[in-house]
C-alpha positions as CSV (number, residue, x, y, z in Angstrom):
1,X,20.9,-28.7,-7.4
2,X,20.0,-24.8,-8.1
3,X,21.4,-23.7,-10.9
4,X,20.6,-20.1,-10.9
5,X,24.2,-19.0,-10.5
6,X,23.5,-15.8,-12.4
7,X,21.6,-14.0,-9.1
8,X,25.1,-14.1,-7.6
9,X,26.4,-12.5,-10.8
10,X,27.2,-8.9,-10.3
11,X,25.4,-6.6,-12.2
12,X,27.6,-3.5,-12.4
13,X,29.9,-5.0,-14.5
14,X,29.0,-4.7,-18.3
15,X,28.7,-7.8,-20.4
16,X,32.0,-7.5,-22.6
17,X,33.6,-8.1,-18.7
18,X,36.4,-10.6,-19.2
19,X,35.6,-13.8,-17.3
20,X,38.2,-16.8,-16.9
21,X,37.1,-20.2,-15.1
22,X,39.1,-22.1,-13.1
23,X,37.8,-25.8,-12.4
24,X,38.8,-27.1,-9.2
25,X,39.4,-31.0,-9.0
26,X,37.1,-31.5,-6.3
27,X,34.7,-29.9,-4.1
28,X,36.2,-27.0,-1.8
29,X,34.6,-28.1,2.1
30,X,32.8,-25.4,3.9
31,X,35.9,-24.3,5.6
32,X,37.8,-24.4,2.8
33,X,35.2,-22.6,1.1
34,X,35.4,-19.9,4.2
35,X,39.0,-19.8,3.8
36,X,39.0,-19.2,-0.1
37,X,36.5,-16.3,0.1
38,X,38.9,-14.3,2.8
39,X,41.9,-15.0,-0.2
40,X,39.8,-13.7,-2.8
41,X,39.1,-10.4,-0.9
42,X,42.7,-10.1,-0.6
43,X,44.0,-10.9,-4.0
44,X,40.9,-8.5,-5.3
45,X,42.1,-5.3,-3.1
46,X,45.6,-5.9,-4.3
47,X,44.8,-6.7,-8.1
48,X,46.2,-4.2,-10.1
49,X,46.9,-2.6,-13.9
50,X,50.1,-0.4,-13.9
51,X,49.3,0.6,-10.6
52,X,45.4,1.4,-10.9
53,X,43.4,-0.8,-9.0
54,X,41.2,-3.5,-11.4
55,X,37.4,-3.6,-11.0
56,X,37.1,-7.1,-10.4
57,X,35.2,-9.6,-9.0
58,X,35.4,-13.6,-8.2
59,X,34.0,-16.1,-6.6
60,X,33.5,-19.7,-5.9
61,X,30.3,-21.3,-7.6
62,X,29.2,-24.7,-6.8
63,X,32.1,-25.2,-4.7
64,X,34.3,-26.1,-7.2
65,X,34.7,-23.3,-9.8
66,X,37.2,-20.3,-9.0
67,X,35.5,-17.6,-11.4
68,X,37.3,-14.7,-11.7
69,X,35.8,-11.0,-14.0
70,X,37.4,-7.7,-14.8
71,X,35.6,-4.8,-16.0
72,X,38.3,-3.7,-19.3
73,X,36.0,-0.3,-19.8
74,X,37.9,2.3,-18.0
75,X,41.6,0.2,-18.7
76,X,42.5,-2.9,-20.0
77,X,43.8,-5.9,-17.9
78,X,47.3,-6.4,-18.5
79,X,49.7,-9.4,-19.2
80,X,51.1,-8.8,-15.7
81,X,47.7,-8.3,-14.1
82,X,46.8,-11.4,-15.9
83,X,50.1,-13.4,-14.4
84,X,49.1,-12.3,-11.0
85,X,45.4,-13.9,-11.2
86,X,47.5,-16.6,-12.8
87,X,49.7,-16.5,-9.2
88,X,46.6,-16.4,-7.1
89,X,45.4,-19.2,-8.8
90,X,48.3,-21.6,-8.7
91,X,48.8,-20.1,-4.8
92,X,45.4,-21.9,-4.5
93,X,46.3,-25.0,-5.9
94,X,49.1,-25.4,-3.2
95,X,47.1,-24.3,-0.4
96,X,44.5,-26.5,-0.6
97,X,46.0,-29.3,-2.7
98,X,43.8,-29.3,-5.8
99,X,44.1,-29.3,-9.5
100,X,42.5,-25.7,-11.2
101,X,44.5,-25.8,-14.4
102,X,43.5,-29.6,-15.9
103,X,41.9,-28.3,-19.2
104,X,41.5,-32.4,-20.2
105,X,38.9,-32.8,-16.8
106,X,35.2,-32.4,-17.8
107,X,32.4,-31.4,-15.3
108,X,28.7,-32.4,-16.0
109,X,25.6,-32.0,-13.7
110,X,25.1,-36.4,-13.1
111,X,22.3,-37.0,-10.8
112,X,22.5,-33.4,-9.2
113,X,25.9,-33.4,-8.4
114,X,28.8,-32.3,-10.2
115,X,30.6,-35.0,-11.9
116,X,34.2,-34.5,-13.1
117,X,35.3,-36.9,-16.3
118,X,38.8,-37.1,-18.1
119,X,38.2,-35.7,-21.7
120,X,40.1,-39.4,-23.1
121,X,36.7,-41.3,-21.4
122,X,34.0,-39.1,-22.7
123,X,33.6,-41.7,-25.8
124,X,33.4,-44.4,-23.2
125,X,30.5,-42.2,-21.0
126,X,28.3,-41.5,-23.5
127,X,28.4,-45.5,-24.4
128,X,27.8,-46.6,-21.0
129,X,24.7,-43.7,-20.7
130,X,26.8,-42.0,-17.8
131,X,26.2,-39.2,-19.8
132,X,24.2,-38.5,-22.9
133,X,24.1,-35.8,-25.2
134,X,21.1,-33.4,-23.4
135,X,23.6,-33.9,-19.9
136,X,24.6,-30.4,-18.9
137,X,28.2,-29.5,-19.3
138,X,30.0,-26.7,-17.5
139,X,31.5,-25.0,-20.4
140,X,34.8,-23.1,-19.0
141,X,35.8,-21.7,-22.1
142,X,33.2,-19.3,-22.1
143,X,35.4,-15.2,-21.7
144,X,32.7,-12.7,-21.8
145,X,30.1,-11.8,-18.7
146,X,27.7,-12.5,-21.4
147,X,29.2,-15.6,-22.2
148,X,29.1,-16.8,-18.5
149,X,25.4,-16.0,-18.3
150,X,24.1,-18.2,-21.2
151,X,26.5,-20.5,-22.1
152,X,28.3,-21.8,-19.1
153,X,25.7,-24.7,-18.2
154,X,24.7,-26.0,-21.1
155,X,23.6,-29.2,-23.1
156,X,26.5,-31.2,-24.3
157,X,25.0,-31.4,-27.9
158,X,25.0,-27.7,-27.4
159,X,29.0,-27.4,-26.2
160,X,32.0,-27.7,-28.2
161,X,32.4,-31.2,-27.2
162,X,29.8,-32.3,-29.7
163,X,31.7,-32.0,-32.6
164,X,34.1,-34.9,-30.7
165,X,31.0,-37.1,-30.4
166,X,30.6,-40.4,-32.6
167,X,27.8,-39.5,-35.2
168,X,25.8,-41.9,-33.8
169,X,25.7,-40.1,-30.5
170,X,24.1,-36.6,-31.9
């Protein structure tokens, strides 16, 4: 699995750029994929502050995560910009019939594939060596550009789920 996401990372867009992450609960097909990227382009032309168009940019990595960026340096994205990403996002759910607001799924790189794990088993994963604590983690909570670029994929011991680990795990 390549992992260099960040060539496809625009790089006119400065590295305070909000970023939000939306997990998808399974892989997007190739048409689906097709399909998505013709949405985007039309939810980005149309994505607006107060009338003034948003620079933004998304796109689909790994087939399953709906990343979405706004550059805030000429105007900040408002709470009704926000509710329309928000729209597009939940339009997306119903259209292809998948899950991209379930904060309690966890997604790890297992055997070079994305792997999706309920938060409530993680316990049970790392005692089973489904995962361990050097398994890479897709850290969604990550809100800057910068963020996005070097702490999106990274180490479970190096995530905020290591302070949910047993001791004995670190």
């Amino acid at each position: 699995m390549d992992l260099n996401y960040q060539q496809h990372v625009p790089t006119d867009f400065p590295a305070e750029s909000r970023v939000w992450i939306y997990q998808s609960s399974r892989l997007f097909s190739i048409a689906e994929a097709l399909e998505l990227e013709k949405d985007i382009e039309l939810f980005l032309a149309d994505w607006q502050t107060h009338g003034a168009a948003n620079k933004g940019y998304a796109n689909l990595f790994f087939g399953q995560f709906l990343v979405i960026m706004a550059d805030e340096t000429h105007q900040k994205i408002s709470g009704c910009s926000t509710d329309s990403s928000v729209r597009f996002v939940k339009e997306i759910e119903k259209g292809f019939s998948v899950k991209m607001f379930d904060r309690s799924s966890l997604a790890f790189i297992v055997n070079d594939k994305v792997q999706l794990l309920p938060l409530a088993q993680l316990n049970y994963a790392l005692e089973n060596k489904f995962i361990d604590t050097d398994t890479l983690y897709f850290n969604n909570l990550v809100a800057t550009k910068e963020q996005w670029l070097h702490q999106w994929i990274v180490p479970v011991k190096n995530s905020w789920l290591a302070s949910r680990l047993p001791e004995q795990a670190l």
